[in-house]
DSSP file (Angstrom, degrees, kcal/mol; ACC not computed):
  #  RESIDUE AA STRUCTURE BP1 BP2  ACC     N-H-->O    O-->H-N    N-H-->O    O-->H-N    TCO  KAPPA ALPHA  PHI   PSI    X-CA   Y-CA   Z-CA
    1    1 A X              0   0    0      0, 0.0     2,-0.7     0, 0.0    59,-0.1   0.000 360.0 360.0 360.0 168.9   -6.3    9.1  -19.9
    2    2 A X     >  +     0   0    0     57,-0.5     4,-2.5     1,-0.3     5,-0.2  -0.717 360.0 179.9-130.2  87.8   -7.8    8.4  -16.7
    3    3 A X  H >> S+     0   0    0     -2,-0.7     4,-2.2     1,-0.2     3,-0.6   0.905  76.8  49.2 -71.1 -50.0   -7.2   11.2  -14.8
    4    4 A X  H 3> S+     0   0    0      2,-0.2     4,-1.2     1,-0.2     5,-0.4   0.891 117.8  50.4 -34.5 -59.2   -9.0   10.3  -11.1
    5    5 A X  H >> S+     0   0    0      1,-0.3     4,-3.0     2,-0.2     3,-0.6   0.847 111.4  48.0 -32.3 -64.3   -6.7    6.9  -11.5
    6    6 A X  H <X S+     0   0    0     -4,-2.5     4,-1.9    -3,-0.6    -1,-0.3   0.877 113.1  46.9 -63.6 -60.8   -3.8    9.0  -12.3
    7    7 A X  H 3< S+     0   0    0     -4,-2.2     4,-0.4    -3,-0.2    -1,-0.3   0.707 106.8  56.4 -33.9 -51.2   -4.4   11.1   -9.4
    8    8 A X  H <X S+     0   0    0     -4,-1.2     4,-2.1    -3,-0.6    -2,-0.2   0.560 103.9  49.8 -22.6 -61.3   -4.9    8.5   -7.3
    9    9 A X  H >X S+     0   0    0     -4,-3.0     3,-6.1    -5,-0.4     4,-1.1   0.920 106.5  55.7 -80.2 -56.6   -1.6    6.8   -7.9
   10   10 A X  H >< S+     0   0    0     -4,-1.9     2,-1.9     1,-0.4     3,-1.6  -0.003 111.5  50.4 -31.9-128.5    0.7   10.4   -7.4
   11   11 A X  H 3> S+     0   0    0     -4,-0.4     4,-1.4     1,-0.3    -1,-0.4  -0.212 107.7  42.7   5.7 -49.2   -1.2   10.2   -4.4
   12   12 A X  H <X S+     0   0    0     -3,-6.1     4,-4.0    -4,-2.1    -1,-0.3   0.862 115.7  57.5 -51.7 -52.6    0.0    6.3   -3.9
   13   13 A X  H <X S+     0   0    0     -3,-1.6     4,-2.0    -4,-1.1     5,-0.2   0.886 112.8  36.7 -49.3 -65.9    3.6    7.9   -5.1
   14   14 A X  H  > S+     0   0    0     -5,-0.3     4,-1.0     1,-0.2    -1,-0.2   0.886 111.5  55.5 -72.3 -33.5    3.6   10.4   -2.2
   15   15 A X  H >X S+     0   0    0     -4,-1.4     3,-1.3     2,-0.2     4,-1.1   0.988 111.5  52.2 -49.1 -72.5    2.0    8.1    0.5
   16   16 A X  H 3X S+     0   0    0     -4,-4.0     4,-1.5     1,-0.3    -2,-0.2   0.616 100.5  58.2 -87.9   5.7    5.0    5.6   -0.4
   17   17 A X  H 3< S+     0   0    0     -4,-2.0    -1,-0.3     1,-0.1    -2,-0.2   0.722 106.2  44.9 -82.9 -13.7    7.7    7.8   -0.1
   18   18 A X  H << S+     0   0    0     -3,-1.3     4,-0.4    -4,-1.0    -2,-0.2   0.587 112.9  54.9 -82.0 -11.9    7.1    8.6    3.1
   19   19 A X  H  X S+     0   0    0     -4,-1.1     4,-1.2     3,-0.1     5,-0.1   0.746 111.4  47.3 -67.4 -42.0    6.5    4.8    4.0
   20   20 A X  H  X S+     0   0    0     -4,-1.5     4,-0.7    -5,-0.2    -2,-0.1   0.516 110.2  42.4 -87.7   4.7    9.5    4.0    2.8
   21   21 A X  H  > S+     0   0    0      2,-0.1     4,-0.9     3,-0.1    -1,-0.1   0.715 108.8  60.0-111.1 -23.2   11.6    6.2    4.0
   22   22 A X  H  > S+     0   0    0     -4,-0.4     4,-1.3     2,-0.2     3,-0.4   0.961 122.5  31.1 -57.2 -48.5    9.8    5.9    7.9
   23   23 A X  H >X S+     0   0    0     -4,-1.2     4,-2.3     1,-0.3     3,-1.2   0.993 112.0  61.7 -86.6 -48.3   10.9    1.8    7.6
   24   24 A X  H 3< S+     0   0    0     -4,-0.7     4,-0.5     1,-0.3    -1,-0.3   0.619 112.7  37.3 -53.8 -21.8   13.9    2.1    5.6
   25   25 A X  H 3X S+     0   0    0     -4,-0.9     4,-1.5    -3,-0.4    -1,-0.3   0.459 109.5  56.2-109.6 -14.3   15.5    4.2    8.4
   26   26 A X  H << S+     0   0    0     -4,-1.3     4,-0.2    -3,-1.2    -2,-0.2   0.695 120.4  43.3 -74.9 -19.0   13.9    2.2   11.7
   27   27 A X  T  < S+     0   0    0     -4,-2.3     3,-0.4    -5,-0.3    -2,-0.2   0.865 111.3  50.8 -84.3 -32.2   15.9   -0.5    9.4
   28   28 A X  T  4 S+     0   0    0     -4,-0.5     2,-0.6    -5,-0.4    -2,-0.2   0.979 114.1  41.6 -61.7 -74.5   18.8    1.8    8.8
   29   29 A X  S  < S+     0   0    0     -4,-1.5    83,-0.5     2,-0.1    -1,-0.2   0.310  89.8 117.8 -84.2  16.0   19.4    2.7   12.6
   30   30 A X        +     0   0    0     -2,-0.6    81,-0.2    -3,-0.4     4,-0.1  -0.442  35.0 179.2 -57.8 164.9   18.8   -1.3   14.0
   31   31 A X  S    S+     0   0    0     79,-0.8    -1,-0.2     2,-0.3    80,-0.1   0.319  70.4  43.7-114.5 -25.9   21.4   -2.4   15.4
   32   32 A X  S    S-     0   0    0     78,-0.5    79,-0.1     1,-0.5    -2,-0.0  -0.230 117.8 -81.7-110.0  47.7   20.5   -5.7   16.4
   33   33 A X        -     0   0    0     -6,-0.1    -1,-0.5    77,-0.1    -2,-0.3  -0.199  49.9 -98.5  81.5 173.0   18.6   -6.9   13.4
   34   34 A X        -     0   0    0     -4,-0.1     2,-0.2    -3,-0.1    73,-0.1  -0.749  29.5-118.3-130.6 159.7   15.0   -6.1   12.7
   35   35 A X     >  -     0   0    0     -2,-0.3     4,-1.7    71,-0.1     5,-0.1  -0.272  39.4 -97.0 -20.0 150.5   11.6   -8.4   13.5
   36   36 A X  H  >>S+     0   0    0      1,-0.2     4,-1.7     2,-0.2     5,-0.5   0.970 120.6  72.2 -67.0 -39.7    9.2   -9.6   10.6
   37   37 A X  H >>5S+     0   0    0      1,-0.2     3,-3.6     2,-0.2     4,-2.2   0.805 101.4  30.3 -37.5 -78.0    7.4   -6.9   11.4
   38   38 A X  H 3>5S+     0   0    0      1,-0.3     4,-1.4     2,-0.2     5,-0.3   0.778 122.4  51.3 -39.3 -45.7    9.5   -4.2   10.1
   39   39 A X  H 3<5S+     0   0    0     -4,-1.7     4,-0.4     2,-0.2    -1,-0.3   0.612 108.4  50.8 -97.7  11.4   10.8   -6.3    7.4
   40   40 A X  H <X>S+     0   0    0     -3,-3.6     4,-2.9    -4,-1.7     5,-0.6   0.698 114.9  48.5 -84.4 -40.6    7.0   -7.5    6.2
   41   41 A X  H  X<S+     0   0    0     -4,-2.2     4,-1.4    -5,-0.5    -2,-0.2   0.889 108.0  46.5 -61.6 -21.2    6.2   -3.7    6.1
   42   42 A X  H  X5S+     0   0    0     -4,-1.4     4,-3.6    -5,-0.3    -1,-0.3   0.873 114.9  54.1 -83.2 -43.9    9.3   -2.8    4.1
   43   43 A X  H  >5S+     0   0    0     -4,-0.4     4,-2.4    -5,-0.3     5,-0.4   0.994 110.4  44.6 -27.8 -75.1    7.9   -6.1    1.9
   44   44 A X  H  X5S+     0   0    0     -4,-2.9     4,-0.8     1,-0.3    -3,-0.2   0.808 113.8  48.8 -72.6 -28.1    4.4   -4.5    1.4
   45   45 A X  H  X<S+     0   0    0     -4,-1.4     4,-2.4    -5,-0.6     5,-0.3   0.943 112.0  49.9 -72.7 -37.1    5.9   -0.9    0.5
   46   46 A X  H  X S+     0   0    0     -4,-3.6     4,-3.3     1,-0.2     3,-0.4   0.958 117.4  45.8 -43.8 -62.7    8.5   -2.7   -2.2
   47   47 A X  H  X S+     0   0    0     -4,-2.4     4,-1.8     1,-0.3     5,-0.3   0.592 104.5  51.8 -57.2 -34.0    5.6   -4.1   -3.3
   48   48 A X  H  X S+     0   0    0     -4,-0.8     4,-2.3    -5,-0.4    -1,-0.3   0.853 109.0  61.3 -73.6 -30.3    3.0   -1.1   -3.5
   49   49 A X  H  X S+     0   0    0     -4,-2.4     4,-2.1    -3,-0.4    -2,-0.2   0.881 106.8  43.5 -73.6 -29.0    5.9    0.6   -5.6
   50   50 A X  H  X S+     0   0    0     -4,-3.3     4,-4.0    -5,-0.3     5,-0.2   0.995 114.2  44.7 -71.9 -47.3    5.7   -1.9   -8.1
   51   51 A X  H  X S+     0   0    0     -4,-1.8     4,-5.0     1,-0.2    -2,-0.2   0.960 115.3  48.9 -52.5 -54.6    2.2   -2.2   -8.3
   52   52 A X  H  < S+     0   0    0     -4,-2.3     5,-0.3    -5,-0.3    -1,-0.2   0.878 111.0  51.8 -60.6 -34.8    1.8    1.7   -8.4
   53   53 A X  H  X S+     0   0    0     -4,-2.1     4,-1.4    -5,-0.2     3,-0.3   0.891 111.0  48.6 -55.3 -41.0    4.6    1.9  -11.1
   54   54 A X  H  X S+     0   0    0     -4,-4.0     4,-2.3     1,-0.3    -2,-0.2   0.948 111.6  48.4 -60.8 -46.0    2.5   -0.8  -13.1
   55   55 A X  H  < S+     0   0    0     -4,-5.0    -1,-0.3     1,-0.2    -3,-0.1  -0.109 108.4  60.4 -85.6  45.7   -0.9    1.2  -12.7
   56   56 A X  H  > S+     0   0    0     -3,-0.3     4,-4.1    -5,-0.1     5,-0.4   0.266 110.8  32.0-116.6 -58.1    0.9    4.2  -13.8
   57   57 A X  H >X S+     0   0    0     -4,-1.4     3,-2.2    -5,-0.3     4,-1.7   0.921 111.2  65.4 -67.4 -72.9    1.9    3.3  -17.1
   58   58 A X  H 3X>S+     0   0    0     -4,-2.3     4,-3.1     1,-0.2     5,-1.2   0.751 113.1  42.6  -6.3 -74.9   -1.4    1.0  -17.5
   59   59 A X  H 345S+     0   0    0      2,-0.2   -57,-0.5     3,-0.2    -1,-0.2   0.718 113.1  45.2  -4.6 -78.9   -2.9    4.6  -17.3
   60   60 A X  H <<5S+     0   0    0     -4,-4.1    -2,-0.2    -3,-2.2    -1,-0.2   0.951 125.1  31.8 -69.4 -61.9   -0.8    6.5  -19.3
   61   61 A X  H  <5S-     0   0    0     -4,-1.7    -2,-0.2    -5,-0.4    -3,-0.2   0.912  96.2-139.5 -62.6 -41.6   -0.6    4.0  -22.2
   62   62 A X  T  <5 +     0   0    0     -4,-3.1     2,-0.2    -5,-0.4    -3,-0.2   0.886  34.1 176.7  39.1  71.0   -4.3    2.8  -21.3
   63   63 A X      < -     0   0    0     -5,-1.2    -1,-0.2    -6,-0.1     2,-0.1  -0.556  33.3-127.4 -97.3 166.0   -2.9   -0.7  -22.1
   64   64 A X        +     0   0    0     -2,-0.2     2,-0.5     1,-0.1    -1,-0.0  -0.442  58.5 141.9-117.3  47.5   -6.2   -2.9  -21.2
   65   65 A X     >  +     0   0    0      1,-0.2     4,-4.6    -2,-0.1     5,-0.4  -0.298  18.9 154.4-106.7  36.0   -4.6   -5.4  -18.7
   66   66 A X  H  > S+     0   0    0     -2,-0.5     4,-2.6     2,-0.2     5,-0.3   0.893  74.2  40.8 -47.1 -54.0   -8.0   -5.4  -16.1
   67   67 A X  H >> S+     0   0    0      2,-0.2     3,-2.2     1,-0.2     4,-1.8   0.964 117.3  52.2 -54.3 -80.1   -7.7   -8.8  -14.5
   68   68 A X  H 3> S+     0   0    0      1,-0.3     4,-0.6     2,-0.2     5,-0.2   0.852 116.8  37.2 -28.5 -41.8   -3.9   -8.2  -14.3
   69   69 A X  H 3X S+     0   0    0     -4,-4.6     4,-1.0     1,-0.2    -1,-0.3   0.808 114.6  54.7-106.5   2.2   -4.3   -5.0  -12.6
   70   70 A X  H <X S+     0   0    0     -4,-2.6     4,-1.5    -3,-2.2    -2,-0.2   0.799 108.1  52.0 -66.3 -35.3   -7.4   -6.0  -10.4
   71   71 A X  H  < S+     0   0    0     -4,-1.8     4,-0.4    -5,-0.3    -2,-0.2   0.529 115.1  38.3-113.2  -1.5   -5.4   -8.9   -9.1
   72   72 A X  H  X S+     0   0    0     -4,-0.6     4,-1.4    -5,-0.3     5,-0.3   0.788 117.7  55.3 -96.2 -30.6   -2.0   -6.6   -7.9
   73   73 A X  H  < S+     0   0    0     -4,-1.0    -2,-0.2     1,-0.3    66,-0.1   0.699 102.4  44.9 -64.9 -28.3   -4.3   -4.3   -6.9
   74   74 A X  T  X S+     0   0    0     -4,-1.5     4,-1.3     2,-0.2    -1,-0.3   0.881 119.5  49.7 -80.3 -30.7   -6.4   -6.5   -4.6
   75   75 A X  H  > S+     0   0    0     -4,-0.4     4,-0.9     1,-0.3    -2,-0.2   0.687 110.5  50.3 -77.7  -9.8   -2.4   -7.8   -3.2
   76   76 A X  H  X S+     0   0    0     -4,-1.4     4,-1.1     1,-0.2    -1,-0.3   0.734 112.8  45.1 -96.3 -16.4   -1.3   -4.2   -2.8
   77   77 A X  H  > S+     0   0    0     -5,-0.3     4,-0.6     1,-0.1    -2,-0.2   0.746 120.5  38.4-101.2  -1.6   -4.5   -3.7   -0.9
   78   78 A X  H  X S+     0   0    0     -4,-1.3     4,-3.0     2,-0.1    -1,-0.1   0.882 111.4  56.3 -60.9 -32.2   -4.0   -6.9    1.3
   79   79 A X  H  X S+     0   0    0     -4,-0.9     4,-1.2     1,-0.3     5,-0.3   0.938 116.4  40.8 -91.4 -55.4   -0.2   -6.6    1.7
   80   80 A X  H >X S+     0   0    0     -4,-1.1     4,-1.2     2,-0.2     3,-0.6   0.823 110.1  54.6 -58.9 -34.9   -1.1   -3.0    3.2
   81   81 A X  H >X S+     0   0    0     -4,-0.6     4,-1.4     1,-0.2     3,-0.7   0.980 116.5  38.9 -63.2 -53.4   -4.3   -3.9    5.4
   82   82 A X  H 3< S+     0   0    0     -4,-3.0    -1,-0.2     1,-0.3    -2,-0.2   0.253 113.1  53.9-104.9  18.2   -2.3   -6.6    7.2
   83   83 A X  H <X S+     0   0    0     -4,-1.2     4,-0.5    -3,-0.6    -1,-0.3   0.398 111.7  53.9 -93.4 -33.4    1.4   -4.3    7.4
   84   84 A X  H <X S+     0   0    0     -4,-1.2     4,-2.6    -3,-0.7    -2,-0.2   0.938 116.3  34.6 -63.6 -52.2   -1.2   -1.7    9.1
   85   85 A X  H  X S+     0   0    0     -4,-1.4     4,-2.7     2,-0.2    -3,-0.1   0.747 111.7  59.6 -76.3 -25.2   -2.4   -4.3   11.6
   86   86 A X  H >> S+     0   0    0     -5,-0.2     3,-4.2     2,-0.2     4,-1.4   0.882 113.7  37.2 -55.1 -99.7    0.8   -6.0   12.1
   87   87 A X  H 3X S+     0   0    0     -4,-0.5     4,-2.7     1,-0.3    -2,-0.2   0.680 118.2  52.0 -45.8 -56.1    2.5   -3.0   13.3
   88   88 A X  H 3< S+     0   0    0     -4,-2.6    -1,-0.3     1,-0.3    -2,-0.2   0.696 115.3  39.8 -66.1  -8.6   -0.6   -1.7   15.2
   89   89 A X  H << S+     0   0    0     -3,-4.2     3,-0.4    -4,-2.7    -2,-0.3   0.700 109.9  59.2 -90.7 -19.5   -1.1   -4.6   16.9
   90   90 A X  H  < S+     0   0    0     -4,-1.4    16,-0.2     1,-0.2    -2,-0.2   0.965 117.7  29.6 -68.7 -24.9    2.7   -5.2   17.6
   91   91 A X  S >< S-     0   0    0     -4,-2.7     3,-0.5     1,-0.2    -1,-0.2   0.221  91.2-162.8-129.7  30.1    3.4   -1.7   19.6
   92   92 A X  T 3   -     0   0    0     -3,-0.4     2,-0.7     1,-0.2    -1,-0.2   0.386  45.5 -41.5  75.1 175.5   -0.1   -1.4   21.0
   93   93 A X  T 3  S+     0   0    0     -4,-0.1     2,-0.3     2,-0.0    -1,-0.2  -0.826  87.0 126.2-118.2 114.3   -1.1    2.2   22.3
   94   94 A X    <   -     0   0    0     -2,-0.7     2,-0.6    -3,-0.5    -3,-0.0  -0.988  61.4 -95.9-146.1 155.5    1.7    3.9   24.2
   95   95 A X    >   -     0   0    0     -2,-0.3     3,-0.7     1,-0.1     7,-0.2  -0.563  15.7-144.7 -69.8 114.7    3.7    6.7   24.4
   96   96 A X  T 3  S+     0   0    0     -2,-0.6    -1,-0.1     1,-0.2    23,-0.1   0.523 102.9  71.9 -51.7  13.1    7.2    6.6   22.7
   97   97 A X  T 3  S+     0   0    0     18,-0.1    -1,-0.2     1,-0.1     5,-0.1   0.831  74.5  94.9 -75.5 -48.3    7.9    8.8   26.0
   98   98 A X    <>  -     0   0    0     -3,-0.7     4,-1.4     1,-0.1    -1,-0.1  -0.282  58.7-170.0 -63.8 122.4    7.6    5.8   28.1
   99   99 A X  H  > S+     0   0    0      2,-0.2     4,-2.2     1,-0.2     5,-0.2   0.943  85.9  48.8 -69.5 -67.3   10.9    4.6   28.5
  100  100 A X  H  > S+     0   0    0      1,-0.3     4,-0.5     2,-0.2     5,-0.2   0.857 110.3  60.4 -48.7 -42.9   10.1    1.2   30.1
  101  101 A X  H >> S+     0   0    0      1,-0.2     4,-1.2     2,-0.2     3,-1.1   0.967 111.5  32.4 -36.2 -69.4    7.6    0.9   27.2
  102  102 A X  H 3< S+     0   0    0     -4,-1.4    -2,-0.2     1,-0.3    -1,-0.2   0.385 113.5  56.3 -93.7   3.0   10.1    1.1   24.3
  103  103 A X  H 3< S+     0   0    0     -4,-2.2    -1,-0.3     5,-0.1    -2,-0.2   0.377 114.2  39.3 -90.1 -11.0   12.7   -0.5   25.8
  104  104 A X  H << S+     0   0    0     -3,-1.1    -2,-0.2    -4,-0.5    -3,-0.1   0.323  96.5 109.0-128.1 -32.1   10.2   -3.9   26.6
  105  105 A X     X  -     0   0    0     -4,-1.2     4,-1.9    -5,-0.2   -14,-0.1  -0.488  68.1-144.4 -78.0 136.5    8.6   -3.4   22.8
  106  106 A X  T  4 S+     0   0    0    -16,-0.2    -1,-0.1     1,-0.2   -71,-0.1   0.689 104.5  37.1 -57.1 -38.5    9.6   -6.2   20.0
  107  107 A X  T  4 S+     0   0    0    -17,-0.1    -1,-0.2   -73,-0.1   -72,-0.1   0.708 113.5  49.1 -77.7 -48.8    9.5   -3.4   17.7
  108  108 A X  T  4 S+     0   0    0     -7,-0.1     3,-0.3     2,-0.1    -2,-0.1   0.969  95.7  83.8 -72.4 -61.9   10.9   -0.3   19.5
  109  109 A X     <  +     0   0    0     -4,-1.9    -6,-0.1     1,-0.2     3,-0.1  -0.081  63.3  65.1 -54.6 139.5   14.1   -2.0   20.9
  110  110 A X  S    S+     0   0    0      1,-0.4   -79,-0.8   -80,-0.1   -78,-0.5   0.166  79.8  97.2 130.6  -7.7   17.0   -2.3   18.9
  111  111 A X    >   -     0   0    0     -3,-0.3     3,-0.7   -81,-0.2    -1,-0.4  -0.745  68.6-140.2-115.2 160.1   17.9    1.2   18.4
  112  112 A X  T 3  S+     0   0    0    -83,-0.5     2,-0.4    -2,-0.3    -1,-0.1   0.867 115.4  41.3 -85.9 -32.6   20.2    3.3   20.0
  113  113 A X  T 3> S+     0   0    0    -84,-0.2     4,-1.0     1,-0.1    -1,-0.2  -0.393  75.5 169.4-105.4  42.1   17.3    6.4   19.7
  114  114 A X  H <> S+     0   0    0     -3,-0.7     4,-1.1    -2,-0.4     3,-0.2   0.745  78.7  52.9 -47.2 -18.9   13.8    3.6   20.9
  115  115 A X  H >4 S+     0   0    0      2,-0.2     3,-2.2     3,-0.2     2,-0.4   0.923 107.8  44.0 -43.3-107.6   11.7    6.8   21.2
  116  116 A X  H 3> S+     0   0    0      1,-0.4     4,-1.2     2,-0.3    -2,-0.2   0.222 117.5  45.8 -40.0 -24.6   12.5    8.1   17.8
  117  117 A X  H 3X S+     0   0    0     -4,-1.0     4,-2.7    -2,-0.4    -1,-0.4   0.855 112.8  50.3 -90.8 -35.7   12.0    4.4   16.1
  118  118 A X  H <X S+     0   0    0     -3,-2.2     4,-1.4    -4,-1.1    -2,-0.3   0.851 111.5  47.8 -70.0 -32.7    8.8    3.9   17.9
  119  119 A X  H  > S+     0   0    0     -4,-0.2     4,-2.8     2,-0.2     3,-0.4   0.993 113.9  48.1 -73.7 -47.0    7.7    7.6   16.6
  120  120 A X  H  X S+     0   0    0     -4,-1.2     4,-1.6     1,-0.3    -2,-0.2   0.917 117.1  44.6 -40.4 -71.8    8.9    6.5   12.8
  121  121 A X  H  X S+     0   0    0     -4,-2.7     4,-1.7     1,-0.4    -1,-0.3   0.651 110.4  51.9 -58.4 -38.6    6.8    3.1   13.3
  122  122 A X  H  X S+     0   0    0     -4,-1.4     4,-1.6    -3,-0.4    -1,-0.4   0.953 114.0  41.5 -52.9 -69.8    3.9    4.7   14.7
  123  123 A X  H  X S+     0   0    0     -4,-2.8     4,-1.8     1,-0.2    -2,-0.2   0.842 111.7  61.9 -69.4 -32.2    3.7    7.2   11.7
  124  124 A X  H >X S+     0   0    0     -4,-1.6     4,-2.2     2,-0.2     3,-0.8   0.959 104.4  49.8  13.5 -96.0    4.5    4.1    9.4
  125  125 A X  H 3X S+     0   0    0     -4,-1.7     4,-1.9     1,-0.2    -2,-0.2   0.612 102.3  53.6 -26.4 -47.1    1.6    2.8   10.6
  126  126 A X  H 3X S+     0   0    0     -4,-1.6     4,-1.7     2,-0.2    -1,-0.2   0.897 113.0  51.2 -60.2 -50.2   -0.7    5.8   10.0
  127  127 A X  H XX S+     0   0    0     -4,-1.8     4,-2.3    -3,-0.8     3,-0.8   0.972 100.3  54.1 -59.2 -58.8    0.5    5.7    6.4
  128  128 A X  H 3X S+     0   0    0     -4,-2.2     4,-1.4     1,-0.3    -1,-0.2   0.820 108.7  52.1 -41.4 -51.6    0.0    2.2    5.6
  129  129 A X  H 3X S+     0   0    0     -4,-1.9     4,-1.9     2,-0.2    -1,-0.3   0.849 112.2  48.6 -36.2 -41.9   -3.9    2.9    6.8
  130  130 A X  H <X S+     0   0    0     -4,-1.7     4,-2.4    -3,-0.8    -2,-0.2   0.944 115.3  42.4 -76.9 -44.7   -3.7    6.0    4.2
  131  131 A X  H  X S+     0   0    0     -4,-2.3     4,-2.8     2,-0.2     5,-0.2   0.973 109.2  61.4 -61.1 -43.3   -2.2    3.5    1.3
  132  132 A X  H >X S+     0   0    0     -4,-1.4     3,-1.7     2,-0.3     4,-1.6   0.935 110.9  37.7 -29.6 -91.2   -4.8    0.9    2.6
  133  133 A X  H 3X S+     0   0    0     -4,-1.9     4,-2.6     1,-0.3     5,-0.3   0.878 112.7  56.0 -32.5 -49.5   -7.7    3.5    1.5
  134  134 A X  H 3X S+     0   0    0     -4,-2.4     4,-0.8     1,-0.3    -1,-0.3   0.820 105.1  52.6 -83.7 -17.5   -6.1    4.7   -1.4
  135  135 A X  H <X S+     0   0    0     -4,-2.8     4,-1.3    -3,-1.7    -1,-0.3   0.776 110.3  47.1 -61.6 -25.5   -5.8    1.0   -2.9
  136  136 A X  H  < S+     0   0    0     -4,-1.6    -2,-0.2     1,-0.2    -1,-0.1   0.768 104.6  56.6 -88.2 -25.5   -9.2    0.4   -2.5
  137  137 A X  H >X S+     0   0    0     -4,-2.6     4,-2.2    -5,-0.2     3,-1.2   0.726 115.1  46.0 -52.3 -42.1  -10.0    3.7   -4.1
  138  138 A X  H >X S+     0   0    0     -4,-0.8     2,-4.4     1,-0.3     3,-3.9   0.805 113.0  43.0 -81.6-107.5   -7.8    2.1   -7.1
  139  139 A X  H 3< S+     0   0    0     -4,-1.3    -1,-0.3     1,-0.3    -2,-0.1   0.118 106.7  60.6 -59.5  36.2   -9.1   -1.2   -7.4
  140  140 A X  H <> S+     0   0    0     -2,-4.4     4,-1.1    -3,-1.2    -1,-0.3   0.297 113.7  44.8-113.2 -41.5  -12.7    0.3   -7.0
  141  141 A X  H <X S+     0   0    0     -3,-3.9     4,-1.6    -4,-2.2    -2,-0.2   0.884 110.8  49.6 -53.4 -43.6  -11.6    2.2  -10.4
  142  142 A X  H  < S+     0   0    0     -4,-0.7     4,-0.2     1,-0.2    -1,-0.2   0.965 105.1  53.9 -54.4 -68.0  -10.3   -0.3  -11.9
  143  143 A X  H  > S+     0   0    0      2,-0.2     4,-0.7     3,-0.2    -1,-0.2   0.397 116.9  38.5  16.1 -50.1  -13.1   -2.5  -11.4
  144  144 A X  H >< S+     0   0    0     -4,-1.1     2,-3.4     2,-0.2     3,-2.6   0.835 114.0  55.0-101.0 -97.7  -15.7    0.2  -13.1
  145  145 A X  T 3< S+     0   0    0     -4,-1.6    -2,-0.2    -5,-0.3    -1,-0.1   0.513 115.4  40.3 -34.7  -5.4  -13.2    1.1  -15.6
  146  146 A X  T >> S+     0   0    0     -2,-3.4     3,-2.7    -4,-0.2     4,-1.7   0.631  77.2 106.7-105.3 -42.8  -13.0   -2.8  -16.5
  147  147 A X  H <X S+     0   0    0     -3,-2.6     4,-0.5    -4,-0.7     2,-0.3   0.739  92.8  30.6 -36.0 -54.4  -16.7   -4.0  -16.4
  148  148 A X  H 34 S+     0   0    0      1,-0.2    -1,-0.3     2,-0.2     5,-0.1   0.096 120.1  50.8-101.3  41.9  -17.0   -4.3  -20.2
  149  149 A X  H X4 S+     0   0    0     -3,-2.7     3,-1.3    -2,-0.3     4,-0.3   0.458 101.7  60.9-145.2 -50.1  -13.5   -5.1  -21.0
  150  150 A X  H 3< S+     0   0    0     -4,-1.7    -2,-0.2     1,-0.2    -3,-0.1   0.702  95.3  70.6 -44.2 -27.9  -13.2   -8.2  -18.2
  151  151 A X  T >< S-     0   0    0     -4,-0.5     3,-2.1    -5,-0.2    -1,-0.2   0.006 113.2-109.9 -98.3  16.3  -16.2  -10.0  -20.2
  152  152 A X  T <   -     0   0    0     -3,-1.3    -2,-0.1     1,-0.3    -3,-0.1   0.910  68.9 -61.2  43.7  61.4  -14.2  -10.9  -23.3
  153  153 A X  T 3  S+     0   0    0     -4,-0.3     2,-0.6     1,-0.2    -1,-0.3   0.463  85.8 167.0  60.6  22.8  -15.8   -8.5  -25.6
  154  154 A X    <   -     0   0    0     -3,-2.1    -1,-0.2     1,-0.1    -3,-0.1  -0.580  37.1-124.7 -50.5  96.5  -19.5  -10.5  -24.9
  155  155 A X        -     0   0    0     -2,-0.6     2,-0.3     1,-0.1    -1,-0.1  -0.253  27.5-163.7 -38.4 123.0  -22.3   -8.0  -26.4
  156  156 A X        +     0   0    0      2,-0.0     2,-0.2     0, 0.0    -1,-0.1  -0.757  48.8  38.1-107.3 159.6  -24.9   -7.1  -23.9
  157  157 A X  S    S-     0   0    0     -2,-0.3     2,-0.1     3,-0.0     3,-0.1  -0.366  92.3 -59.3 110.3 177.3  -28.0   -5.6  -24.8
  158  158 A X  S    S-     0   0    0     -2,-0.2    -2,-0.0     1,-0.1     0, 0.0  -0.458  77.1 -49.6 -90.4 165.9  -30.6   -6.2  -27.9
  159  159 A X        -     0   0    0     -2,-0.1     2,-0.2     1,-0.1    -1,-0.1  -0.079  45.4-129.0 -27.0 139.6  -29.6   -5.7  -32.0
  160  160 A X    >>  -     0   0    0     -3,-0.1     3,-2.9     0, 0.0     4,-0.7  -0.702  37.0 -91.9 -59.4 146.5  -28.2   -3.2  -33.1
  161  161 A X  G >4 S+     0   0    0      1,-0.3     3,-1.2    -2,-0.2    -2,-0.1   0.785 128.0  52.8 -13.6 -62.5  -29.9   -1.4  -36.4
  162  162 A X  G 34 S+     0   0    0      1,-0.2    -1,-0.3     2,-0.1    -3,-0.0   0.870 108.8  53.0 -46.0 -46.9  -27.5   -3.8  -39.0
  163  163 A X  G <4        0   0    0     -3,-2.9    -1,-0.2     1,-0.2    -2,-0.2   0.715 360.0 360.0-106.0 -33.8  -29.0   -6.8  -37.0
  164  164 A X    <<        0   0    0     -3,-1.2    -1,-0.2    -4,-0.7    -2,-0.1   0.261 360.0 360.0 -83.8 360.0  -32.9   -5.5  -37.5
């Protein structure tokens, strides 16, 4: 087993249950529909759970699928980078106190409680930066754990004894 890996994902695990349940409830309490924003970032969390489900079992089993799990791994760490920026460029830096703020924000407005979504999205945000890290931490493992398994089983190096 590959215990940093393994570690790594819980970590993924814990991260996206607090991601999802910060968007899944600014989604719960709309009232007037949601923005692509909110519904890419509820996108990029579905999507980190699959990928983190896959490199779990990949793990555990040590099934040998490198390309395959480099190449979710690089979409779970796009999908997150640009769900981080989205949302931190859509609502800016302001205080959810300011009324005028979250009541004028694409993002905030829509809720009966705009404070209280704008704090969710804000801490949203923070997370998605935290999954962001910890994907890249993953697909830097993978990567290493792969080299001589991506190269279709080419020998490197000089004879072996038998050869001699």
């Amino acid at each position: 087993m590959q215990i940093p890996l393994i570690a790594l994902r819980g970590l993924q695990v814990v991260l996206l249950i607090i991601v999802t349940a910060l968007v899944g409830n600014v989604i719960a309490e709309a009232f007037a529909g949601n923005p692509g924003a909110v519904n890419y970032a509820i996108f990029a969390a579905v999507w980190s759970w699959i990928v983190v489900i896959i490199g779990i079992v990949a793990a555990v089993r040590e099934v040998a699928l490198p390309i395959a799990l480099l190449a979710i791994d690089g979409l779970a760490l796009l999908f997150n980078f640009i769900a981080g920026v989205v949302l931190a460029a859509k609502l800016g830096v302001h205080s959810c106190g300011n009324k005028s703020y979250v009541t004028s924000n694409s993002l905030t407005n829509g809720s009966h409680n705009p404070s209280k979504r704008c704090h969710e999205l804000q801490a949203a945000t923070a997370f998605f930066w935290f999954l962001f890290i910890t994907f890249a931490a993953t697909l830097a493992l993978t990567a290493l754990n792969s080299r001589g398994s991506v190269g279709g089983g080419i020998r490197r190096g000089g004879p072996s004894m038998s050869q001699v």
